[in-house]
N, C-alpha and C positions, 0 to 999 in steps of 0.2 A: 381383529385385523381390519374388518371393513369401516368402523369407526375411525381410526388410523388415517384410512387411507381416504374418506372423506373429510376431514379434519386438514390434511395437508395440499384437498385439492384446488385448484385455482382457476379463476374465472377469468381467463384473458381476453374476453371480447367485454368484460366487465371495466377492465381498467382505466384511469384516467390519466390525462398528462403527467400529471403528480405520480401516481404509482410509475410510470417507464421510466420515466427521470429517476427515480428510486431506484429502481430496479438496475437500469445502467452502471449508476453510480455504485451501486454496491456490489456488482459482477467487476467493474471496473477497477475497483480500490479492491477486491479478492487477489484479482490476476495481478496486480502492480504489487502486492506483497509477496505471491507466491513466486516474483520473477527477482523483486531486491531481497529474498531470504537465498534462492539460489545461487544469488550474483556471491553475497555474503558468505555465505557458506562453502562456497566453492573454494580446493582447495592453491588451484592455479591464481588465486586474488590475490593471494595472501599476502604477496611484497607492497603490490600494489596500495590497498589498504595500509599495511604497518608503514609505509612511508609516511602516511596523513597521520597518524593516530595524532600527535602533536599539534595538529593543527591548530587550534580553538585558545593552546597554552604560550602560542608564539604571541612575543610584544609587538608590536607596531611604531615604527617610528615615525610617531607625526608629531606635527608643529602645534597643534591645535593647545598644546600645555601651555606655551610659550608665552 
């Protein structure tokens, strides 16, 4: 176990700009997936979303054919 527990320990007065930048970013993009799988998931969304689902398959009327 103490091999373990050395293996995952971390040097934070060691770190560089590049590691916090890292380290942000990936705490960061954690919490923003664990907040749009909730939103998603949730079951009071659910009109809201199936209104969109269409979206992306609507035509667009523009001129630019013409």
């Amino acid at each position: 176990m103490s091999n373990l527990r050395e293996y995952f320990q971390t040097n934070w007065a060691a770190m560089t700009l590049h590691d916090w930048i890292g380290l942000i970013l990936t705490v960061g993009a954690f919490l923003a997936m664990v907040w749009i799988y909730s939103y998603v998931f949730n079951p009071k969304n659910k009109e809201r979303l199936e209104s969109q689902r269409n979206i992306p398959f609507d035509e667009e009327n523009t001129d630019s054919e013409k």
